[in-house]
VEXLOVEX-621037 format. One record per residue (C-alpha): x, y, z; residue number from 1; residue in one letter. Coordinates in nm, 2 decimals. Each point is the difference from the previous one (the first is absolute). Layout:
# VEXLOVEX-621037
[[X, Y, Z], NUM, a]
...
This chain:
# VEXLOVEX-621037
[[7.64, -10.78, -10.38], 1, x]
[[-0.13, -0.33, -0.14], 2, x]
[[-0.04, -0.05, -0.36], 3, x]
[[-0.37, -0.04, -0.01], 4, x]
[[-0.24, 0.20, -0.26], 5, x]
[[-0.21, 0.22, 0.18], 6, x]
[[-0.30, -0.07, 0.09], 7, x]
[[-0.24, 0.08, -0.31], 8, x]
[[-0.37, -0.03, -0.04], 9, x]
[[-0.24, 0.17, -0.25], 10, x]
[[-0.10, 0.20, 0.28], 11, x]
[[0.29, 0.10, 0.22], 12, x]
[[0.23, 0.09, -0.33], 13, x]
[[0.03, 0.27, -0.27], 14, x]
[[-0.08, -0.07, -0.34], 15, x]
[[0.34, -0.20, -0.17], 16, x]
[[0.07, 0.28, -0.28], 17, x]
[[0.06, 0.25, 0.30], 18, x]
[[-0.26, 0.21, -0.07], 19, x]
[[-0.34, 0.11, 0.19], 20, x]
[[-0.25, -0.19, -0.21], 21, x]
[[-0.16, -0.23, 0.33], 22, x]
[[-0.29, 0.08, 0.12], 23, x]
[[0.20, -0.05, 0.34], 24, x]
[[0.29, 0.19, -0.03], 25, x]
[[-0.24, 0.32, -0.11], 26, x]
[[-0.12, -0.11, 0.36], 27, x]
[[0.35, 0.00, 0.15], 28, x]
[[0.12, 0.35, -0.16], 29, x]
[[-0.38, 0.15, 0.10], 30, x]
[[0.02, -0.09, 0.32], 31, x]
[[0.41, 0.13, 0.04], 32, x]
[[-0.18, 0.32, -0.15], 33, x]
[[-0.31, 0.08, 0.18], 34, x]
[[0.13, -0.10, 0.32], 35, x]
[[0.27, 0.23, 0.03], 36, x]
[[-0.17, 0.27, -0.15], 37, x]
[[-0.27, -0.06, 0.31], 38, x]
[[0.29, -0.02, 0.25], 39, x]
[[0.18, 0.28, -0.12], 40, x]
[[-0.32, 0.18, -0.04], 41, x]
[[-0.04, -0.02, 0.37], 42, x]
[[0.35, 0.09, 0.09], 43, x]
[[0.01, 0.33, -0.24], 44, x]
[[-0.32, 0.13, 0.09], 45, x]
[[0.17, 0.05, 0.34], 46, x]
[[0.31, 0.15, -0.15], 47, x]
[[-0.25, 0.28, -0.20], 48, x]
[[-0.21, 0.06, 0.33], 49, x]
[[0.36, 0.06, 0.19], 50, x]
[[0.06, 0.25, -0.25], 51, x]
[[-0.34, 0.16, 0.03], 52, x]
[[-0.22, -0.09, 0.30], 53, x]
[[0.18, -0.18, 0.30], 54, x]
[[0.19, 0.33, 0.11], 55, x]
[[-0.34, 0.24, 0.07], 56, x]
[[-0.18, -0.36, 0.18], 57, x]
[[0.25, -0.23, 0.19], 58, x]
[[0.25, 0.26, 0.07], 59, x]
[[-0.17, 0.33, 0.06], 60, x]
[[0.19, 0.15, 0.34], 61, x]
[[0.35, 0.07, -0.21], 62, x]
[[0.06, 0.28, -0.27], 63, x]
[[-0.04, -0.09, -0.36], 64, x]
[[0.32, -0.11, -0.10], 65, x]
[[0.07, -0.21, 0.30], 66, x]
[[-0.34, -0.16, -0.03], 67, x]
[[0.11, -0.08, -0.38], 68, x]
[[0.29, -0.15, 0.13], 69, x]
[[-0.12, -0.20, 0.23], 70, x]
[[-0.29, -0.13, -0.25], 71, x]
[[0.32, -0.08, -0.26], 72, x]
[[0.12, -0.18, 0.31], 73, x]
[[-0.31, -0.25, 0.05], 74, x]
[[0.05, -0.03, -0.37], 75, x]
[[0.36, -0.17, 0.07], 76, x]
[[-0.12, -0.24, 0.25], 77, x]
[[-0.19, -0.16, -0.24], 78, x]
[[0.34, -0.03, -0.23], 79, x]
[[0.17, -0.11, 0.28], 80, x]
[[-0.22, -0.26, 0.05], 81, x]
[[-0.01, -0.12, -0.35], 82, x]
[[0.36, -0.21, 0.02], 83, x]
[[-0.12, -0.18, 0.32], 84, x]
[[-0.33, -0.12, -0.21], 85, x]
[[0.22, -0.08, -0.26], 86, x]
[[0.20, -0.26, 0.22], 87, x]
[[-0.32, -0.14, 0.20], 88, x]
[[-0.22, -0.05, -0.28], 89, x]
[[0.34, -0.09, -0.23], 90, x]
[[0.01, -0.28, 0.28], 91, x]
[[-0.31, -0.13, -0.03], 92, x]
[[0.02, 0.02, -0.41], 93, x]
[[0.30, -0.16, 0.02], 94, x]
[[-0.12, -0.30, 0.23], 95, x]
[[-0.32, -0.01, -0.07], 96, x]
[[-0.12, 0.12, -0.36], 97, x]
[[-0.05, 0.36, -0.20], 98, x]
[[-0.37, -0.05, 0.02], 99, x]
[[-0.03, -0.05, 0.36], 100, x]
[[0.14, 0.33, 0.12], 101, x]
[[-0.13, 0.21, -0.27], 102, x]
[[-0.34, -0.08, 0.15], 103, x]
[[0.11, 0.08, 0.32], 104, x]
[[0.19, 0.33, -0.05], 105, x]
[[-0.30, 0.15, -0.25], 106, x]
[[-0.24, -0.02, 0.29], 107, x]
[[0.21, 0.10, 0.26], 108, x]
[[0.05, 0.36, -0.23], 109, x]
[[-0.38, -0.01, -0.04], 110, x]
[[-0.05, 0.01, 0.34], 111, x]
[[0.24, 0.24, 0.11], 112, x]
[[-0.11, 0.23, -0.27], 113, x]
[[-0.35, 0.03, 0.09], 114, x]
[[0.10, 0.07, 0.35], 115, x]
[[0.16, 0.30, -0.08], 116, x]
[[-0.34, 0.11, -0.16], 117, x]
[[-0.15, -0.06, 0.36], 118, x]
[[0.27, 0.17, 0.22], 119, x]
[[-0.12, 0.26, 0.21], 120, x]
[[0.16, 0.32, -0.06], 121, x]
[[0.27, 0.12, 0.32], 122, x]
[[-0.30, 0.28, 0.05], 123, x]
[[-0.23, -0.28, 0.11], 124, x]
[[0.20, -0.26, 0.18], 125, x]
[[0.37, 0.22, 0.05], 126, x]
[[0.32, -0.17, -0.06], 127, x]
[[-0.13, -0.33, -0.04], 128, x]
[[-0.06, 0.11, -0.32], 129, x]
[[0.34, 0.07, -0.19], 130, x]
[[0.14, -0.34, 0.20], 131, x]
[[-0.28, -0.21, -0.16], 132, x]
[[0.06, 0.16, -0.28], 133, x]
[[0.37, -0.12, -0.02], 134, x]
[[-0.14, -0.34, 0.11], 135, x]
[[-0.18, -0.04, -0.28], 136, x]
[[0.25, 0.15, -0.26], 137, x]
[[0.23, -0.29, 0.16], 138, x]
[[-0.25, -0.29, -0.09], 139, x]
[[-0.05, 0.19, -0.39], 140, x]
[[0.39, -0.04, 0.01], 141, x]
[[0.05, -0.36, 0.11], 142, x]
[[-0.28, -0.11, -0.24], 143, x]
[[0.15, 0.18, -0.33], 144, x]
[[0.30, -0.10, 0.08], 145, x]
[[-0.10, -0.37, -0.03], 146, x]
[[-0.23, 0.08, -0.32], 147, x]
[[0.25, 0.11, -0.26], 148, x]
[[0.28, -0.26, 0.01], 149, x]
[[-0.29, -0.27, -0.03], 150, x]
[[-0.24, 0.17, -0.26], 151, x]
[[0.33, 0.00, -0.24], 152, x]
[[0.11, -0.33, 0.11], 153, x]
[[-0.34, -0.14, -0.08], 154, x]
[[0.05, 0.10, -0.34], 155, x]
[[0.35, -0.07, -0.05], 156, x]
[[0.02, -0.36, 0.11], 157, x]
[[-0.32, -0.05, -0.23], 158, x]
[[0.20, 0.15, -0.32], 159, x]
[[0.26, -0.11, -0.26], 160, x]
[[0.36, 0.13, 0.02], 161, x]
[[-0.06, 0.25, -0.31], 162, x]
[[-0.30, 0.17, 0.16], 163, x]
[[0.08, 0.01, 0.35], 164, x]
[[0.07, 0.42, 0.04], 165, x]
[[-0.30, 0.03, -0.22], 166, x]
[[-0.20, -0.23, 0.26], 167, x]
[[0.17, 0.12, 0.33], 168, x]
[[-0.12, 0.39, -0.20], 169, x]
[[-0.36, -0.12, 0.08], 170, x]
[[0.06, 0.05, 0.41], 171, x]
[[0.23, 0.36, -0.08], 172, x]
[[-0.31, 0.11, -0.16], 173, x]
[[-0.25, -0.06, 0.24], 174, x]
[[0.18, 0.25, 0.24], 175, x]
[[-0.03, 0.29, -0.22], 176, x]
[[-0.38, -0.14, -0.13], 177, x]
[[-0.05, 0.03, 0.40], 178, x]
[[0.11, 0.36, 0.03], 179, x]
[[-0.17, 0.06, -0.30], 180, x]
[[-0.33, -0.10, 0.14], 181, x]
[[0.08, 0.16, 0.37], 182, x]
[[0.05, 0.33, -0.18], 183, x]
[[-0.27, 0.01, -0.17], 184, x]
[[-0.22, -0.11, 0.30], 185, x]
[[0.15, 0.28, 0.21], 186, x]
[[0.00, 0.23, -0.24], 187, x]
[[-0.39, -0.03, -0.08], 188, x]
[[-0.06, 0.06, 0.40], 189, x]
[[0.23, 0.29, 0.02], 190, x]
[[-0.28, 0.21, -0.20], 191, x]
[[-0.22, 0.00, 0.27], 192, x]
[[-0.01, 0.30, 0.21], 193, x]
[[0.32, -0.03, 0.24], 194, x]
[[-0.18, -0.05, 0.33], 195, x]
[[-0.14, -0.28, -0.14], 196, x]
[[0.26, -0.14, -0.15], 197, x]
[[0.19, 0.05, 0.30], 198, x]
[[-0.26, -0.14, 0.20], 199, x]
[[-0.13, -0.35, -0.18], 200, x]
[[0.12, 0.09, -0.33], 201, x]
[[0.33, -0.14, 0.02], 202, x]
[[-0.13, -0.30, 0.21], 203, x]
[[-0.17, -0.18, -0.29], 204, x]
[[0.26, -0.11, -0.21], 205, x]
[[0.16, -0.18, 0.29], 206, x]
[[-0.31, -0.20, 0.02], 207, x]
[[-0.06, -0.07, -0.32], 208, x]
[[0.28, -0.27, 0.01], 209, x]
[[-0.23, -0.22, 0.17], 210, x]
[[-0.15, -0.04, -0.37], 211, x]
[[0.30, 0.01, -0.17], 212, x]
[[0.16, -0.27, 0.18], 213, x]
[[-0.29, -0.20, -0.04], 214, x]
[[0.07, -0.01, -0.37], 215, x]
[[0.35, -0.09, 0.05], 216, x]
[[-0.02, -0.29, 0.24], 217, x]
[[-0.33, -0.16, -0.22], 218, x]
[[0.29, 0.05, -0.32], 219, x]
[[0.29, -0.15, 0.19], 220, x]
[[-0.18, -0.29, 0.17], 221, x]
[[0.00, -0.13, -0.37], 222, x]
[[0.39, -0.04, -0.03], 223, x]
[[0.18, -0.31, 0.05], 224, x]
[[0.35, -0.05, 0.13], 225, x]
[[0.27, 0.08, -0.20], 226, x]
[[0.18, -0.33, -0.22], 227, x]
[[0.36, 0.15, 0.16], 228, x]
[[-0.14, -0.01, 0.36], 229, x]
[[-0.16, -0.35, -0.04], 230, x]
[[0.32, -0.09, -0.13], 231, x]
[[0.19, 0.13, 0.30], 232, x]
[[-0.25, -0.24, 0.21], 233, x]
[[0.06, -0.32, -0.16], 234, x]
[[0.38, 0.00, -0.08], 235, x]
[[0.18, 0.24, 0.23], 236, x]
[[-0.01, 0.07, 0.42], 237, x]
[[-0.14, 0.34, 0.04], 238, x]
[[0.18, 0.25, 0.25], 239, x]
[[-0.10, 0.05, 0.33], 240, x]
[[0.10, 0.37, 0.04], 241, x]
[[0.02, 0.10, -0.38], 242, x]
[[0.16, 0.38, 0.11], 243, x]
[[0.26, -0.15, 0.16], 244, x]
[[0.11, -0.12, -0.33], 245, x]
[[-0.07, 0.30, -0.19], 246, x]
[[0.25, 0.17, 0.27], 247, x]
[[0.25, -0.26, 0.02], 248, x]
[[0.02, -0.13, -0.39], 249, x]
[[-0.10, 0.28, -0.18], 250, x]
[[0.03, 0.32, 0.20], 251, x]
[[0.25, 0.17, -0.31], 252, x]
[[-0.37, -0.08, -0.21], 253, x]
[[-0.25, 0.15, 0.26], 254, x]
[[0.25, 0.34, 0.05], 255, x]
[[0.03, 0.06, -0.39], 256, x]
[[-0.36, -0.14, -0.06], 257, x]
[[-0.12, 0.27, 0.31], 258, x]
[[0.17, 0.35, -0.15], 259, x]
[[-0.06, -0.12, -0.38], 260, x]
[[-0.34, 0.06, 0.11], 261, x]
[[0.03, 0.30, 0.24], 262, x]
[[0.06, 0.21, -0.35], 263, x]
[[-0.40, -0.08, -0.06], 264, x]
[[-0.13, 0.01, 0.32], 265, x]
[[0.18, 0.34, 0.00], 266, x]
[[-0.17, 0.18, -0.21], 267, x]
[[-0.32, -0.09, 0.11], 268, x]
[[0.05, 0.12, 0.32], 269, x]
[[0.10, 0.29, -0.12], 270, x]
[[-0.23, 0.11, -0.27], 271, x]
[[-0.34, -0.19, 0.11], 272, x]
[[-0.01, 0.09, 0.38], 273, x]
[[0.27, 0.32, 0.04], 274, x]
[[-0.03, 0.15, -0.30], 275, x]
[[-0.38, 0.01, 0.07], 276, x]
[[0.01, 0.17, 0.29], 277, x]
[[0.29, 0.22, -0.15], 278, x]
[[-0.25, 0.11, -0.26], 279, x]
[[-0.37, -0.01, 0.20], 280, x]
[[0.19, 0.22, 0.24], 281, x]
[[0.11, 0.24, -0.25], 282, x]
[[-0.35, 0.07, -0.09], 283, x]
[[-0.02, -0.24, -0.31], 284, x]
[[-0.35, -0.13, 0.00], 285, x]
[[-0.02, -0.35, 0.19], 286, x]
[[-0.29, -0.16, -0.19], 287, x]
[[0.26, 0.08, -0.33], 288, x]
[[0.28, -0.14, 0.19], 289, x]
[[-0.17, -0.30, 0.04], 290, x]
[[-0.19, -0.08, -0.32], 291, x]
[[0.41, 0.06, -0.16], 292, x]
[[0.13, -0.26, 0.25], 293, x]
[[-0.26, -0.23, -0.15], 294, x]
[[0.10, 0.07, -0.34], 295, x]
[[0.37, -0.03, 0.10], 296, x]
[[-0.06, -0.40, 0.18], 297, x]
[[-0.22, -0.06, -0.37], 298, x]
[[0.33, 0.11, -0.18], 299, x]
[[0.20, -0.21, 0.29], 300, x]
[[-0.21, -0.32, -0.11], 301, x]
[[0.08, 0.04, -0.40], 302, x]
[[0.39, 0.07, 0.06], 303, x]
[[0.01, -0.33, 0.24], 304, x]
[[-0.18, -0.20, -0.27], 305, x]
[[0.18, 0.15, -0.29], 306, x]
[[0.39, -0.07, 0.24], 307, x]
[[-0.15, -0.38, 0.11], 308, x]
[[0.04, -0.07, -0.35], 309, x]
[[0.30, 0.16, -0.09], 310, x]
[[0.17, -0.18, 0.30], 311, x]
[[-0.13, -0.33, -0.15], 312, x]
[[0.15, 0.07, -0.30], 313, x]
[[0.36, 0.21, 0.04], 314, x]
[[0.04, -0.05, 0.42], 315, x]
[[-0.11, 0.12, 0.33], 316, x]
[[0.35, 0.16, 0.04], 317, x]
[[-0.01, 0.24, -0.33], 318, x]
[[-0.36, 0.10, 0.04], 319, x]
[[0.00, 0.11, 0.36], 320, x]
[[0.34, 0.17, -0.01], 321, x]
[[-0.14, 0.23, -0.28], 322, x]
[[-0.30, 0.10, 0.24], 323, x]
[[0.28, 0.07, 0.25], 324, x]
[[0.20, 0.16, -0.29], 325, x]
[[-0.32, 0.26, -0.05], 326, x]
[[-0.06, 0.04, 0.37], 327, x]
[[0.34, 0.17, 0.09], 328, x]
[[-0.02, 0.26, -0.35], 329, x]
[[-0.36, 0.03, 0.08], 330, x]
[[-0.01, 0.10, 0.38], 331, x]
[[0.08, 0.36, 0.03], 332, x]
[[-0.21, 0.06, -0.31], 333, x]
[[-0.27, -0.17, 0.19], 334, x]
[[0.06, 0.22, 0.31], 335, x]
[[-0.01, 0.29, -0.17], 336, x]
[[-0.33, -0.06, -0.17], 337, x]
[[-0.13, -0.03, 0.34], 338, x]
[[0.08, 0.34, 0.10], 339, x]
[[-0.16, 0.17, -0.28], 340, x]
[[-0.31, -0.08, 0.26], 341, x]
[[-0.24, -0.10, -0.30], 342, x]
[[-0.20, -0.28, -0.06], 343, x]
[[0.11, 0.01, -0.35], 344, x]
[[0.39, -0.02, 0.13], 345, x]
[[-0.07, -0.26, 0.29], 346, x]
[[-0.18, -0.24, -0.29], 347, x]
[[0.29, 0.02, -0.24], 348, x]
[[0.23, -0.06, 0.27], 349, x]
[[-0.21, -0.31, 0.12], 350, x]
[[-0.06, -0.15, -0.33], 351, x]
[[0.42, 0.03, -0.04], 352, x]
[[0.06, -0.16, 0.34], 353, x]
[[-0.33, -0.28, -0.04], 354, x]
[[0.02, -0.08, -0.34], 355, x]
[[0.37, 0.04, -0.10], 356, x]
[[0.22, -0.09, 0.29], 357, x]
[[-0.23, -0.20, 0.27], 358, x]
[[-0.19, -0.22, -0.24], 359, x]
[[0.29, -0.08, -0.22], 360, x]
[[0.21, -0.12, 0.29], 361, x]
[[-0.27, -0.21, 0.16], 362, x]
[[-0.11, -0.16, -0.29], 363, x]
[[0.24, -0.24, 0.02], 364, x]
[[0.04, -0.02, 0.38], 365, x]
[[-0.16, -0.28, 0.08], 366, x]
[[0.11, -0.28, -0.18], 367, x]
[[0.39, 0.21, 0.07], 368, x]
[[-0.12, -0.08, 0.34], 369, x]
[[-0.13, -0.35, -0.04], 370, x]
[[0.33, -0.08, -0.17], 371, x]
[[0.19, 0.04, 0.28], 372, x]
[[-0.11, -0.24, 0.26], 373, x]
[[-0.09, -0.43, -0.03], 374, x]
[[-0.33, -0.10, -0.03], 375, x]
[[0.06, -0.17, 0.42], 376, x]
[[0.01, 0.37, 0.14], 377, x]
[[-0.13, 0.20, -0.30], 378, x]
[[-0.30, 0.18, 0.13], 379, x]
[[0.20, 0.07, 0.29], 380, x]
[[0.30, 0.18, -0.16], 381, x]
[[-0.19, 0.14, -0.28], 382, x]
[[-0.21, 0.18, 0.28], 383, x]
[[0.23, 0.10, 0.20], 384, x]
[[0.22, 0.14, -0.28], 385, x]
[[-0.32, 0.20, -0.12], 386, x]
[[-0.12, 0.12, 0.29], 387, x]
[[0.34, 0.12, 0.19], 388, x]
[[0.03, 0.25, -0.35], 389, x]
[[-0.33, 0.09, 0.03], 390, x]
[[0.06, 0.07, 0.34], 391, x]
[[0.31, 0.20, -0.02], 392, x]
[[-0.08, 0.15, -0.35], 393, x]
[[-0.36, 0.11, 0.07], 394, x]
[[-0.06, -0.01, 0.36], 395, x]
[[0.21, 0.21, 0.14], 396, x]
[[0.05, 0.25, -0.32], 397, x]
[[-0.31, 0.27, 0.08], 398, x]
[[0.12, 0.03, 0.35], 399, x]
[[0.38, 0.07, -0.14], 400, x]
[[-0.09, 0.21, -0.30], 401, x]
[[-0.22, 0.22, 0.25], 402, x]
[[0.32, 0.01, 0.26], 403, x]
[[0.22, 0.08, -0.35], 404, x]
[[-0.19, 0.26, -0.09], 405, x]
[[0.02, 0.20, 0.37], 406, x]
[[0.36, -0.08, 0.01], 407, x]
[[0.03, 0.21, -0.35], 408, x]
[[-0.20, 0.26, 0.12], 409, x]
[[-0.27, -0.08, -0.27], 410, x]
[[0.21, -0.08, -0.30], 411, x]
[[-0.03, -0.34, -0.12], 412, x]
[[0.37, -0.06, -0.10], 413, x]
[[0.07, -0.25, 0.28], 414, x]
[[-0.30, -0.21, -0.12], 415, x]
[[0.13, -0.04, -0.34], 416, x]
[[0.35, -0.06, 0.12], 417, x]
[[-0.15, -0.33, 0.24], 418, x]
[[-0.22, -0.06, -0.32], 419, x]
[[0.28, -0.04, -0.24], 420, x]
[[0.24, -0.21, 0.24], 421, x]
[[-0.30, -0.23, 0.01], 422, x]
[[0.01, -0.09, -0.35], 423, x]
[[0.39, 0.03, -0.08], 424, x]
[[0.07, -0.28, 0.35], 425, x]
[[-0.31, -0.20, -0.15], 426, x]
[[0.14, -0.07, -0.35], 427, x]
[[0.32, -0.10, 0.16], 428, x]
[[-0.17, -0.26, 0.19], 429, x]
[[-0.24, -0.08, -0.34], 430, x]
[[0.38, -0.09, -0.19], 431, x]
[[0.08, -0.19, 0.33], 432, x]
[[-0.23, -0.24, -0.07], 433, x]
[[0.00, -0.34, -0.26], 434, x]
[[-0.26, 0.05, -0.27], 435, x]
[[-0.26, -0.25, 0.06], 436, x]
[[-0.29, -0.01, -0.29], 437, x]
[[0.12, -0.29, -0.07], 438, x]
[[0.02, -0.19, 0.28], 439, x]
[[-0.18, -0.31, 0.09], 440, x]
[[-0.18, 0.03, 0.32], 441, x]
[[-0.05, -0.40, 0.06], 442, x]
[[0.38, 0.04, 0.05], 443, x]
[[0.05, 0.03, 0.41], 444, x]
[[0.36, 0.21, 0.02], 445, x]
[[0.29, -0.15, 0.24], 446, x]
């Protein structure tokens, strides 16, 4: 890469001590923030009504546990689509600007969410119904998958070397501030009277993200390009197909970078969409359930703050592998606190699995993440990297707990067996990988 300073202007650059202090940066880590708190707002809120709605309205001719299922299986198309909106808008970011595509990917979510709100139920218009439905979980996937890698991005090629995992933090955040506020929302509308909640109830959150995204875009309109990006566009030829680089270059980086983050992703899947069903379906109360599960993202937010900075300061490497650490002890613990079949035991076992093991490895995630690709295809590989774990880690892990479960005839040993490989395989791949706090990202690698 040539030798040139990057591009700097009192606008488009973080204050020089490496702190927060501009009014614009406040802007840049606001806007990471807020934005993917909407997004993930918008993608949760579908997760909780899979859990508690979608079963009794799109998928009424099968029994119970089938029609679970196959609600935990529209769930998964929507991971499944995540890693595929990770590499088109990762394209786009990578050719064309963060900003661009940010604006782009917030309304499509918008759009697609509020839809849901509208669909007719398979009683009114038959199985047109669920297929729309997976339609529209496709298009929330696609457009979260481009959000994340771009809303950390934003704030990392804004910030100083010593701050970056506290500045990346700002995006890991908002997805927890998002289920915080989807909880809540849902929550409030499940103490109506259940026909109506069943009815229309459930229906308004969905379409309250036509305000919420309203906020977001008038917030993020206000950013400017990042200095790295403009950098890339004055002294270096950006890539025409930036994931075939991240697969030909740096493939060993995307595999470690992808199961380092499955241990995260795995536990949410577990104990934020499973374990609520587990527990609503062994007669805890649901409105409890839920108003924990907000506590738990709340305790989620503080741990990821509270592990940014620790990562700025002692490593990504040591911090997340002592999330990992807690997660194997912690996991049959966990599961058994869930079978006591009390609120009081689910909450203790959620705060555990939020606060202790989720938050602490994600904390430093993103800049981990950010440090393992070039600036010429980073938005691509970060993406990609993030989603696939989300993907495999939380996307598919309701549907294989539930099948776990069956195949023990009840007993939830299997699940903490797949729980603990998770984290043991993950810290592996964690001491795989280079420490990179302090790396300089104007640096393209060979």
């Amino acid at each position: 890469m040539s030798n040139q300073s990057p591009v700097s202007t009192p606008q488009e650059s973080p204050d020089t001590d490496g702190g927060f202090n501009t009014a614009h940066m406040r802007r840049v880590l606001a806007s990471s923030f807020i934005g993917s708190a909407i997004e993930f707002y918008d993608f949760i809120l579908y997760a909780m009504a899979a859990s508690i709605v979608f079963s009794e309205v799109f998928f009424t001719a099968m029994t119970p546990a089938v029609a679970l299922f196959a609600s935990f299986g529209t769930l998964a198309v929507g991971y499944v689509a995540r890693p595929l909106g990770g590499a088109l808008f990762g394209h786009f970011g990578d050719r064309l600007g963060r900003k661009t595509v940010l604006v782009v990917s917030m309304s499509l979510m918008g759009g697609g969410t509020a839809a849901i709100g509208l669909l007719p139920t398979t009683a009114q218009i038959g199985m047109a119904a669920p297929i729309l439905l997976v339609l529209l979980r496709l298009i929330q996937g696609i457009a979260v998958g481009g959000e994340w890698g771009g809303a950390m991005l934003v704030a990392v090629e804004h910030s100083s070397t010593g701050r970056r995992g506290f500045a990346a933090s700002f995006a890991n955040m908002g997805g927890p501030a998002g289920a915080v506020l989807a909880t809540v929302t849902v929550s409030a509308f499940t103490t109506l009277p259940h026909e109506a909640f069943m009815s229309w109830g459930w229906r308004l959150p969905f379409l309250l993200s036509l305000v919420l995204i309203a906020v977001g875009l008038a917030i993020r309109l206000k950013v400017v390009e990042t200095p790295l990006f403009l950098q890339l566009e004055r002294t270096a030829e950006k890539k025409k197909i930036p994931i075939a680089e991240v697969f030909t270059k740096y493939p060993r980086n995307w595999v470690l970078g992808v199961v380092a983050g499955m241990s995260s992703y795995t536990v949410q899947g577990l104990m934020t969409v499973w374990a609520v069903s587990y527990v609503i379906n062994a007669g805890v109360d649901s409105t409890g359930v839920l108003n924990v599960k907000a506590v738990g993202a709340t305790l989620t937010i503080i741990a990821i703050w509270f592990a940014s900075r620790m990562s700025d300061k002692y490593g990504r490497r040591p911090v997340m592998l002592t999330g990992m650490i807690a997660g194997a002890v912690l996991a049959y613990p966990i599961l058994w606190l869930l079978q006591t079949d009390t609120l009081l035991g689910f909450a203790i076992g959620l705060f555990l699995a939020n606060g202790v093991i989720q938050g602490v490895i994600f904390g430093p995630f993103g800049a981990f993440v950010a440090e393992l690709f070039p600036t010429r295809v980073r938005y691509t590989g970060a993406s990609v990297t993030y989603q696939s774990a989300s993907t495999l880690g939380a996307g598919f892990t309701p549907m294989v707990a539930s099948g776990l479960v069956v195949l023990g005839g009840g007993d939830l040993f299997l699940v903490g067996v797949a729980w603990v490989l998770s984290f043991v395989v993950a810290g592996f791949c964690v001491l795989a990988t280079k420490e990179g706090k302090n790396q300089d990202l104007a640096d393209e690698m060979a």
